[in-house]
N, C-alpha and C positions, 0 to 999 in steps of 0.2 A: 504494500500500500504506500501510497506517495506520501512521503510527509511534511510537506510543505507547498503552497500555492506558487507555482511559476508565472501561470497567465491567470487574465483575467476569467477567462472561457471555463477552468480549472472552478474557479471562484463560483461562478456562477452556478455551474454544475452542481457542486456543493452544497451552496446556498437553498438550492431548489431540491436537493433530497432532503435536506432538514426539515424545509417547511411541508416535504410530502409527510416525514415522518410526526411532526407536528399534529398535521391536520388527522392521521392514521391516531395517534395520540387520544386526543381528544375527543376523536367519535367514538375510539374504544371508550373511555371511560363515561361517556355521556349512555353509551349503551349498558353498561354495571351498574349506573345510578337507578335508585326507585325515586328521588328524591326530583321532584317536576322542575323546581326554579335550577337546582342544580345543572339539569340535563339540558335546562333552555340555555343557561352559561356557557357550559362545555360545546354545546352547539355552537354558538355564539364565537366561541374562539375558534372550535374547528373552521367555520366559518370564513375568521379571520386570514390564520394562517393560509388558505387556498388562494386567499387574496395575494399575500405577497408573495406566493409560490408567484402566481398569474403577473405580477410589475417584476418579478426577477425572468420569466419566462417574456415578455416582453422587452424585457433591457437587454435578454439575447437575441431574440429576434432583429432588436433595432442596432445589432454590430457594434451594442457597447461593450460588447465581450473581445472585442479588439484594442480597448484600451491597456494600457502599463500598469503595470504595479510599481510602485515607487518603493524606494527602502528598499532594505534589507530582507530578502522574500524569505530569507531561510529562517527566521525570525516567526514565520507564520506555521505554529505547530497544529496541524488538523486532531491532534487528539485535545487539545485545548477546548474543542469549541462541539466534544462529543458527552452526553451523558451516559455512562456506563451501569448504569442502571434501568432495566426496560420492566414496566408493568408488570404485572403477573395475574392470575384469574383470582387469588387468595389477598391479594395486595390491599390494605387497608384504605379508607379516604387518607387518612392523615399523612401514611405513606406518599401516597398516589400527589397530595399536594407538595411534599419535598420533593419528587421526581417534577412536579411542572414548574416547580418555582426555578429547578437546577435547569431544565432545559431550558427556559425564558431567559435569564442569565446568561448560559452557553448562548442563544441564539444575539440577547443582546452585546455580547463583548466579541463576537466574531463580525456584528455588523458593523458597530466602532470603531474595531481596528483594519476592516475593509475600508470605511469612509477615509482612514488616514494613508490610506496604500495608494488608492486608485486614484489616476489623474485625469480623466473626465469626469467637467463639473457632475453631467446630469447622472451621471453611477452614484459619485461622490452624495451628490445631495437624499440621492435614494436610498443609500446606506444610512444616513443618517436620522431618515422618516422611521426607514423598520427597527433603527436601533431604538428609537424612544419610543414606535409601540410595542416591541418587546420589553422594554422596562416598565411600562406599564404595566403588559399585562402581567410581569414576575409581582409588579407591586400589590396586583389583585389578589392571586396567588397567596402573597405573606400574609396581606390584611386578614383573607380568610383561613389561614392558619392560625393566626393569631385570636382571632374571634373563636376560633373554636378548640383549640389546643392551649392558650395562653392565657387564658383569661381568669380572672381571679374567683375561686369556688367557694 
């Protein structure tokens, strides 16, 4: 396995199996909930992610995958931006929100340090959209761990 980003096409690649796994993510567990507002959320995100699978699928199609990688590309470690932890059919909620909070995380620090590599504005600024709704949605994620794991009994 490669371990490190060369080109941008590489990136994108990438980028676009995370959010398939993502979106695979999330409608598993929207399909394990009995709980209705949860299952509309998890939708809700699976949702999302298909979204920015579709602006990364798009950003290849439009030959921004022909732009450079600035820096140092050997610096770009693809197990950095991987969670090594997958679901399970026994998998707890409380579980199951460490696993989305870590992937949201991974997704958000791999598209931040894409925004600072890539030298086409219009990648560049697109990295930077999906990095802050992944930190968003990591921070949805913590909230509802906190609300329901942390809370004073």
């Amino acid at each position: 396995m490669m371990d490190t980003f060369e080109h941008v096409e590489a990136v994108l690649n990438f980028a676009i199996e995370r959010e398939q796994e993502a979106v695979d993510f999330y409608v598993g567990l929207a399909a394990r909930t009995e709980n209705l507002s949860l299952k509309k959320t998890l939708t809700a995100f699976a949702g999302v992610e298909q979204g920015h699978k579709e602006k990364l699928l798009a950003a290849k199609d439009a030959e921004l995958a022909t732009g450079e990688l600035g820096g140092d590309v050997q610096d770009m470690k693809i197990a950095d931006y991987l969670v090594d932890v997958e679901p399970g059919p026994d998998m707890s909620f409380q579980d199951a929100l460490v696993v989305a909070m870590k992937r949201e995380k991974a997704a958000m620090d791999l598209y931040t340090d894409l925004a600072g590599r890539v030298t086409d504005s219009g990648l560049k600024a697109l990295f930077v959209k999906l990095a802050r709704e992944e930190g968003a949605h990591k921070h949805s994620f913590e909230t509802a761990y906190e609300d329901h794991y942390m809370s004073d009994n």
